[in-house]
MISE-248078 format. One record per atom (N, C-alpha, C): residue in one letter; atom name; x, y, z. Coordinates in Angstrom, 1 decimal, always signed. Example, Ala and Ser with C-alpha at 12.3 -4.5 7.8 and 13.67 -1.06 7.14 Angstrom:
REM residues 2
{rec A,N,{+13.2,-5.7,+7.8}}
{rec A,CA,{+12.3,-4.5,+7.8}}
{rec A,C,{+13.2,-3.3,+7.8}}
{rec S,N,{+12.8,-2.2,+7.1}}
{rec S,CA,{+13.7,-1.1,+7.1}}
{rec S,C,{+12.9,+0.0,+7.9}}
END
This chain:
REM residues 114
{rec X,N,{+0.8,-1.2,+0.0}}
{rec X,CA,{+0.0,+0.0,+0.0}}
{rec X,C,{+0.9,+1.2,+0.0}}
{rec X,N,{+0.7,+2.2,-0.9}}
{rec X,CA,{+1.2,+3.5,-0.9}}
{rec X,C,{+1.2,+4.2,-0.1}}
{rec X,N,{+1.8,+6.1,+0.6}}
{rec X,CA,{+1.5,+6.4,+1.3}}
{rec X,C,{+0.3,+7.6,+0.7}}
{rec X,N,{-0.3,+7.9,+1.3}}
{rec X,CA,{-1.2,+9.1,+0.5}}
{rec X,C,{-0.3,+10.4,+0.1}}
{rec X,N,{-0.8,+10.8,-0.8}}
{rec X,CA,{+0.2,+11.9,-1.1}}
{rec X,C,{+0.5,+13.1,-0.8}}
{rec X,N,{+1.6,+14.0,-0.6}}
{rec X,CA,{+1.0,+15.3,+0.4}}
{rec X,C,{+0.6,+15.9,-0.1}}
{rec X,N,{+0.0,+17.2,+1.0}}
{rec X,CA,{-1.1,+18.1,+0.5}}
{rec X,C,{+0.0,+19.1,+0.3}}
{rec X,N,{-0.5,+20.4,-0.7}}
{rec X,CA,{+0.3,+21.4,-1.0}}
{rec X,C,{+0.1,+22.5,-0.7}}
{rec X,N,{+0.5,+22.4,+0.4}}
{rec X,CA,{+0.1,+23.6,+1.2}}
{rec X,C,{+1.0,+25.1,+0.9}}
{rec X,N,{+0.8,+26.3,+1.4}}
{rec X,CA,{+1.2,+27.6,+1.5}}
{rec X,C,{+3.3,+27.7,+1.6}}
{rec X,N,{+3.3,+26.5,+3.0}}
{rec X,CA,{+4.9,+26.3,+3.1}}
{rec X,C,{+5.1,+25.4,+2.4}}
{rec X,N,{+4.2,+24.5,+2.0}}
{rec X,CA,{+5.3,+23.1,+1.1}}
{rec X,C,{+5.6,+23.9,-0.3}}
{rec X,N,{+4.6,+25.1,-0.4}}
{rec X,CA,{+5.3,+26.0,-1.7}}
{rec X,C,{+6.4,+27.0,-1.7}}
{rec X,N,{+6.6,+27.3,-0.2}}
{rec X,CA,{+7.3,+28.2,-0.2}}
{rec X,C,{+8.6,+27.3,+0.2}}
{rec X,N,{+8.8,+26.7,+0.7}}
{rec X,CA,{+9.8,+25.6,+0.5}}
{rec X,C,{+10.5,+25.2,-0.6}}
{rec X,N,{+9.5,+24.8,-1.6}}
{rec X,CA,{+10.2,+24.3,-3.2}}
{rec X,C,{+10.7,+25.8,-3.2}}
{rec X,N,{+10.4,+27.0,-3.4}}
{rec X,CA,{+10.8,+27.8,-4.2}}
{rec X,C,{+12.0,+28.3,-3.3}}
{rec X,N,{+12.2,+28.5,-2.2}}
{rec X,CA,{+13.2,+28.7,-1.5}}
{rec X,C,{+14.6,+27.4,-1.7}}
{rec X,N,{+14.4,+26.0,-2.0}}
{rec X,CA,{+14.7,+25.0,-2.5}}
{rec X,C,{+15.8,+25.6,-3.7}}
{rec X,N,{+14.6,+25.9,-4.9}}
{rec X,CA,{+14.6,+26.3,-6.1}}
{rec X,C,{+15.6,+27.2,-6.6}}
{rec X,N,{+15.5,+28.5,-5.7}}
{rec X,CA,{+16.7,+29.5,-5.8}}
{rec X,C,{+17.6,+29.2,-5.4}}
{rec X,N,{+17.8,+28.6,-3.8}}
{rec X,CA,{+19.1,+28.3,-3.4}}
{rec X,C,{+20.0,+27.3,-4.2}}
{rec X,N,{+19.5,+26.4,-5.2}}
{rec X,CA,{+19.6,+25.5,-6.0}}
{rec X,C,{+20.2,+26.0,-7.4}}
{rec X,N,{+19.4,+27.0,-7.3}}
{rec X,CA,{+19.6,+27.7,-9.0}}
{rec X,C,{+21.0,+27.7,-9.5}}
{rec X,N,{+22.0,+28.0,-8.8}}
{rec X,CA,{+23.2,+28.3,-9.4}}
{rec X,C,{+24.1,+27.3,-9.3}}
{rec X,N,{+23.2,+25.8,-9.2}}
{rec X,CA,{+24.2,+24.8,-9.4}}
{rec X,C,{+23.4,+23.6,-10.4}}
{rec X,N,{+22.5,+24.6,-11.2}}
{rec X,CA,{+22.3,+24.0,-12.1}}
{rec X,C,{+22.9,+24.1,-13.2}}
{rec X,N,{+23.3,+23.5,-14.3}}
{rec X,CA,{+23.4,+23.8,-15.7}}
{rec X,C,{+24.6,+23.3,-16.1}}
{rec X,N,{+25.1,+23.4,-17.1}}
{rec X,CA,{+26.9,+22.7,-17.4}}
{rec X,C,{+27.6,+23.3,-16.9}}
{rec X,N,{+29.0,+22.8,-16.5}}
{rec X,CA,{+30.3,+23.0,-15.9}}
{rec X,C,{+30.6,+24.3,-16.0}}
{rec X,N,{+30.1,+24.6,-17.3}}
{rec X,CA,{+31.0,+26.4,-17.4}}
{rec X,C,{+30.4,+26.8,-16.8}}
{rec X,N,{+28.9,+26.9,-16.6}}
{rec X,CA,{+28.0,+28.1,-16.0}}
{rec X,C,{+28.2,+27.6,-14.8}}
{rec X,N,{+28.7,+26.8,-13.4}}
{rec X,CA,{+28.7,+26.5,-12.1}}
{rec X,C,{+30.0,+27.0,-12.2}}
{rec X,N,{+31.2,+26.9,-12.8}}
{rec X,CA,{+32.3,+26.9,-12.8}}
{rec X,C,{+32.7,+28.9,-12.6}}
{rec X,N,{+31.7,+28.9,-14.1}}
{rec X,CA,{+31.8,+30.8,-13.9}}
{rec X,C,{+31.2,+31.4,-12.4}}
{rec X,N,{+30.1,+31.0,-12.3}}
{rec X,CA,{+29.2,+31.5,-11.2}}
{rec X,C,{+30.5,+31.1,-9.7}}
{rec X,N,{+30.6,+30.6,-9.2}}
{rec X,CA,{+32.3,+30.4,-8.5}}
{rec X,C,{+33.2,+31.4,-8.6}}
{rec X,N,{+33.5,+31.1,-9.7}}
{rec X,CA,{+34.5,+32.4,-10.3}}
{rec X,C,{+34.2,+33.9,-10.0}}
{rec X,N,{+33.3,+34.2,-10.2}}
{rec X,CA,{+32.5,+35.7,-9.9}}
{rec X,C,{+32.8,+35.8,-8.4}}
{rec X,N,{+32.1,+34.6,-7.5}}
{rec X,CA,{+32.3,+35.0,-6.2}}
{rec X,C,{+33.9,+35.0,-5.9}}
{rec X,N,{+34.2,+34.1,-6.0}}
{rec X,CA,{+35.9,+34.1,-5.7}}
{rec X,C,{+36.5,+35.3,-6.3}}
{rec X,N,{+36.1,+36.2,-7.2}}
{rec X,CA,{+36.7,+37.3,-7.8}}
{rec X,C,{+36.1,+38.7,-7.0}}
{rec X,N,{+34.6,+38.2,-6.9}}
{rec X,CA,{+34.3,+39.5,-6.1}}
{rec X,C,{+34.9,+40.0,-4.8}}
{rec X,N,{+35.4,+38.8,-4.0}}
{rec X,CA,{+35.7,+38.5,-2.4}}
{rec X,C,{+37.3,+39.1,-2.7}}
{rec X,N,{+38.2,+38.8,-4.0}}
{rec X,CA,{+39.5,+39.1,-4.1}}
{rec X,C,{+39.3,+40.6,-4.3}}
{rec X,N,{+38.1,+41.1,-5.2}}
{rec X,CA,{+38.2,+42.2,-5.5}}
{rec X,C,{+38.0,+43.5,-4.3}}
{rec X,N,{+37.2,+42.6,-3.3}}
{rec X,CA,{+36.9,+43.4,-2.2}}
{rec X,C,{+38.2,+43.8,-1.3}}
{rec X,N,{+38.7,+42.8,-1.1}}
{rec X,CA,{+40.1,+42.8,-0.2}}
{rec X,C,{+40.7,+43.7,-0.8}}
{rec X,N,{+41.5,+43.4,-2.1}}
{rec X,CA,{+42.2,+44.5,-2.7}}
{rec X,C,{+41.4,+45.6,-2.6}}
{rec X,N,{+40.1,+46.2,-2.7}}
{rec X,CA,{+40.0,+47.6,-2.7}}
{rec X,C,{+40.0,+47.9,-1.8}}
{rec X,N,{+39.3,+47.5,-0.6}}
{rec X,CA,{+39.5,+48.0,+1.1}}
{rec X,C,{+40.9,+48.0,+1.2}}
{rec X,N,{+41.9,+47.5,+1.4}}
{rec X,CA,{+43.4,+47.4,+1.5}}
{rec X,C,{+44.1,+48.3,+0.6}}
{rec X,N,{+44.0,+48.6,-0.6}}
{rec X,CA,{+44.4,+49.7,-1.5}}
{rec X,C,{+44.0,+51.1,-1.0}}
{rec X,N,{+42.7,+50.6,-1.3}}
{rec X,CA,{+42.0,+52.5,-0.7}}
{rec X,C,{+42.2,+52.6,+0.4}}
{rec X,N,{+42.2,+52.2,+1.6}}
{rec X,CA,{+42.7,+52.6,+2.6}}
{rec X,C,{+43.9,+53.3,+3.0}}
{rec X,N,{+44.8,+52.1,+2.4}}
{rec X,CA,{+46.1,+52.7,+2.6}}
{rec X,C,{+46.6,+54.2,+1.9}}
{rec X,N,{+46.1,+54.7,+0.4}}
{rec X,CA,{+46.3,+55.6,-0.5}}
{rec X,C,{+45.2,+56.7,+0.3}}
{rec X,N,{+44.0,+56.5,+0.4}}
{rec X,CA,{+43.3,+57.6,+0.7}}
{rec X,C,{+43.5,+58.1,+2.5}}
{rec X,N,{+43.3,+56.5,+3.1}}
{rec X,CA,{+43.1,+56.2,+4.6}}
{rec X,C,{+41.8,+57.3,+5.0}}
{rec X,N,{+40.9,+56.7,+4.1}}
{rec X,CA,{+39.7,+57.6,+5.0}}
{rec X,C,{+38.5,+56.3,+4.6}}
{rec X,N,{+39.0,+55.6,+5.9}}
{rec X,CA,{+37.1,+54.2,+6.1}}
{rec X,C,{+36.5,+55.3,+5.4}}
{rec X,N,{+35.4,+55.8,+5.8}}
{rec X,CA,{+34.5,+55.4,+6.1}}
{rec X,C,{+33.8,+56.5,+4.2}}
{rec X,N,{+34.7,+57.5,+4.0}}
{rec X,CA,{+34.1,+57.6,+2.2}}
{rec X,C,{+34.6,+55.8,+1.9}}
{rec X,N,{+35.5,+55.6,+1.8}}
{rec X,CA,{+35.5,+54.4,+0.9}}
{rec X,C,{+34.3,+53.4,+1.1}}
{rec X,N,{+33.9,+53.1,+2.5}}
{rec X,CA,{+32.7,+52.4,+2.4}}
{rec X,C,{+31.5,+52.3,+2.0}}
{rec X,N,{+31.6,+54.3,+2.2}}
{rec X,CA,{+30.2,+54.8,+1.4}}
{rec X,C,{+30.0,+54.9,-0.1}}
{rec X,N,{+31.5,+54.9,-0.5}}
{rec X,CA,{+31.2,+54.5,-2.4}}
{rec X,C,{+31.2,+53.2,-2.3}}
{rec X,N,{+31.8,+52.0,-1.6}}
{rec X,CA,{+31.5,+50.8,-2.1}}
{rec X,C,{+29.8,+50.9,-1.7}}
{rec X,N,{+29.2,+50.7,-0.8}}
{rec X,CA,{+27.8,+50.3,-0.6}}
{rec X,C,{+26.9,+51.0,-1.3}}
{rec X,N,{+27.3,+52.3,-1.9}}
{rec X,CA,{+26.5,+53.3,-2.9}}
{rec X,C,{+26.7,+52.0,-4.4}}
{rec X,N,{+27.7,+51.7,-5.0}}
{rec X,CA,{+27.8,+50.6,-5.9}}
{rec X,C,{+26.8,+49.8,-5.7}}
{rec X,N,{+27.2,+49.0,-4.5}}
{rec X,CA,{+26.6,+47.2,-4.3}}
{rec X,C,{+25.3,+47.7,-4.1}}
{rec X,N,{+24.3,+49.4,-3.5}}
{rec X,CA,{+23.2,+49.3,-3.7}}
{rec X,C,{+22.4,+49.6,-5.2}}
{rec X,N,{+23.6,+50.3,-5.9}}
{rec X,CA,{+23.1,+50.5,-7.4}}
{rec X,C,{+22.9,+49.4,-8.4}}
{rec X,N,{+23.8,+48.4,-8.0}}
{rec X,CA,{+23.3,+46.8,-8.6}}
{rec X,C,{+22.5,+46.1,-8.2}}
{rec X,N,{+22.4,+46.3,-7.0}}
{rec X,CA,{+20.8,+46.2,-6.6}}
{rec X,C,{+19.6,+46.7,-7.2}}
{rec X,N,{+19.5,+47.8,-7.0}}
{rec X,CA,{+17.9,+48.8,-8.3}}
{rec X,C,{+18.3,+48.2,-9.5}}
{rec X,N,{+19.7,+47.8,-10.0}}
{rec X,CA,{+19.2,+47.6,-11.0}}
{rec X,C,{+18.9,+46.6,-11.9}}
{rec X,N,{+19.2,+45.7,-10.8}}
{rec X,CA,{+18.9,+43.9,-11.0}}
{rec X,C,{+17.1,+44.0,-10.6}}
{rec X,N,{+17.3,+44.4,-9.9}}
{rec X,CA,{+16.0,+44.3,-9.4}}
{rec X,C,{+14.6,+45.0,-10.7}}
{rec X,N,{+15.1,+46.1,-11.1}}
{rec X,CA,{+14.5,+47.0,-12.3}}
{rec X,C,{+14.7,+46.3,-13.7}}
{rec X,N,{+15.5,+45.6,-14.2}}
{rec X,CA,{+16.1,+45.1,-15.5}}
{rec X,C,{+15.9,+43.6,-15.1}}
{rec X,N,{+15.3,+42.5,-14.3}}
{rec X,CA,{+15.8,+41.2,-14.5}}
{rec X,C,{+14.1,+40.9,-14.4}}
{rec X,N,{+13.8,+39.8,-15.5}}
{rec X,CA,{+12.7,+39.4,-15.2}}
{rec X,C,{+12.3,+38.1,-14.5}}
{rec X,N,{+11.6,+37.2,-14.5}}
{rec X,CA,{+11.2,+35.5,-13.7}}
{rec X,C,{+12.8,+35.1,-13.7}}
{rec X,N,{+13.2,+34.8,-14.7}}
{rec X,CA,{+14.4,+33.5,-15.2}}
{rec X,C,{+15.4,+34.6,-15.2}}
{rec X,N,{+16.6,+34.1,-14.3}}
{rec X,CA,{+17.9,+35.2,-14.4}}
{rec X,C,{+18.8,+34.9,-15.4}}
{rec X,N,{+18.9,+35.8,-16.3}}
{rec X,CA,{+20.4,+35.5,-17.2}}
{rec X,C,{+21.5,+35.0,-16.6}}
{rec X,N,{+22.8,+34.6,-17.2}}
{rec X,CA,{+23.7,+34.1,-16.3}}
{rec X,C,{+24.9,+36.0,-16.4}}
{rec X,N,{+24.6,+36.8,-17.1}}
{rec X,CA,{+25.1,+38.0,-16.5}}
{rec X,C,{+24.9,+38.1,-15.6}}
{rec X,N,{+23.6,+37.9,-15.2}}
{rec X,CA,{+23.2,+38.9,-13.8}}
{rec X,C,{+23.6,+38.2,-12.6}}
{rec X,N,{+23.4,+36.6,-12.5}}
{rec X,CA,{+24.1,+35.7,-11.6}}
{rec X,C,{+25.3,+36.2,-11.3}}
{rec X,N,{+26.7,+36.3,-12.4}}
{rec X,CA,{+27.7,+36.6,-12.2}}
{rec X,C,{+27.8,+37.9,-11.8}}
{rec X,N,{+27.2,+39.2,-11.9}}
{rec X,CA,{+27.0,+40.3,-11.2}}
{rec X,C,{+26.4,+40.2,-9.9}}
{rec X,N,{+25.6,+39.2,-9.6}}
{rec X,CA,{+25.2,+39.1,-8.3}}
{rec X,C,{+26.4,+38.7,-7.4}}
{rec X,N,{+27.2,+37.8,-7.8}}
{rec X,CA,{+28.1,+36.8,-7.1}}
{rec X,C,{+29.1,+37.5,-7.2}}
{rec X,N,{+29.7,+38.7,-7.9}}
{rec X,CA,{+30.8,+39.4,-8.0}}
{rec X,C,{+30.2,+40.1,-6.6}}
{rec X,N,{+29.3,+40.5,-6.2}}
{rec X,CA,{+28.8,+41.8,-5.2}}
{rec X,C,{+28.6,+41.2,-3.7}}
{rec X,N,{+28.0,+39.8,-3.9}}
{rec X,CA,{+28.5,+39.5,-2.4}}
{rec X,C,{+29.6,+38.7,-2.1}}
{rec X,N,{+30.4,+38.6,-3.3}}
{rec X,CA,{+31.8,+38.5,-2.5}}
{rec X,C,{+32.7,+39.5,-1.8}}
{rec X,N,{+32.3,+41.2,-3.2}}
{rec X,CA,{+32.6,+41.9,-2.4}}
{rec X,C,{+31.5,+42.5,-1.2}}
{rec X,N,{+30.9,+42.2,-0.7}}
{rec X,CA,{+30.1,+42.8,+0.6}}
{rec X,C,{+30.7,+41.6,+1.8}}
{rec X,N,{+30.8,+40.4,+1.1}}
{rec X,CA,{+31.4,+39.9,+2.4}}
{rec X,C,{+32.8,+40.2,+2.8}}
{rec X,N,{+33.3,+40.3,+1.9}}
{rec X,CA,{+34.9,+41.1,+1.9}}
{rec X,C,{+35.0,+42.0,+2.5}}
{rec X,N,{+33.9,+43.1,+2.4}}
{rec X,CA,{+33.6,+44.3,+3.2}}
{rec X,C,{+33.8,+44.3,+4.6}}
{rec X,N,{+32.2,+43.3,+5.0}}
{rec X,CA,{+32.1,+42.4,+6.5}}
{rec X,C,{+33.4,+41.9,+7.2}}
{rec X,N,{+34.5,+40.6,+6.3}}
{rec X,CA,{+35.3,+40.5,+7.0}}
{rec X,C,{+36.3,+41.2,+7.1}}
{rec X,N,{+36.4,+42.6,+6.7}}
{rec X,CA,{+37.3,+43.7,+6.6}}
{rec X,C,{+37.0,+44.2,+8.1}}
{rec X,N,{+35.6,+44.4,+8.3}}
{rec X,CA,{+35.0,+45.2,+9.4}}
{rec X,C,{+35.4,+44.2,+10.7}}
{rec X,N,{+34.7,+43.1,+10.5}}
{rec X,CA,{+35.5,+41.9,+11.5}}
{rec X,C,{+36.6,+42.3,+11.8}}
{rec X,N,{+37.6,+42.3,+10.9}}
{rec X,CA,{+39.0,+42.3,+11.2}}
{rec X,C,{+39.8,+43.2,+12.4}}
{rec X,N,{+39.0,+44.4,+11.8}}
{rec X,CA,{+39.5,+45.6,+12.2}}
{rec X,C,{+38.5,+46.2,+13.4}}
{rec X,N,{+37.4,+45.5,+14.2}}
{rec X,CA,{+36.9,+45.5,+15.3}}
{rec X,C,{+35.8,+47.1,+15.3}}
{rec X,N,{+35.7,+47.3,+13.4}}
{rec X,CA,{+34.8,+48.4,+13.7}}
{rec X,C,{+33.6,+47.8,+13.6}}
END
């Protein structure tokens, strides 16, 4: 005997789709997993180098923080304004370039106990 089948409820759908996205970027052939990687590991490199560069040449936190998070929020509006249901794989890689550099930011801030 089978078991009955579940019901589909409100969370069993907000589940799949939470599933679905976290999932998203490890679908598809090697190049596109392989790129989408790349971005992040590039963004997180890119982040370190510019907190560490800018700092040293300008030594002023807290403008340099305010042009990085003015950027990472402008790729925000504009992913958000420009991307429709299905994400291109540009915009994946612009997404994954930005929280590598935001977490680069974070462990910058970590580091330095601001």
């Amino acid at each position: 005997m089978s078991p009955p089948p579940f019901q589909v409820t409100r969370f069993d759908r907000f589940q799949r789709r939470v599933g679905e996205v976290l999932l998203s970027g490890l679908r598809g052939s090697w190049r596109r997993r392989s790129l989408i990687v790349l971005a992040l590991l590039l963004g997180f490199y890119g982040g370190q180098n510019m907190t560490a560069l800018w700092l040293e040449e300008i030594g002023r936190r807290p403008q340099v923080v305010l042009v990085l998070v003015l950027v990472i929020e402008l790729m925000v509006r504009l992913r958000s304004r420009f991307v429709a249901d299905r994400t291109p794989l540009g915009w994946l890689l612009l997404d994954n370039l930005r929280i590598g550099l935001v977490y680069a930011l974070v462990l910058e801030a970590f580091k330095l106990g601001s």
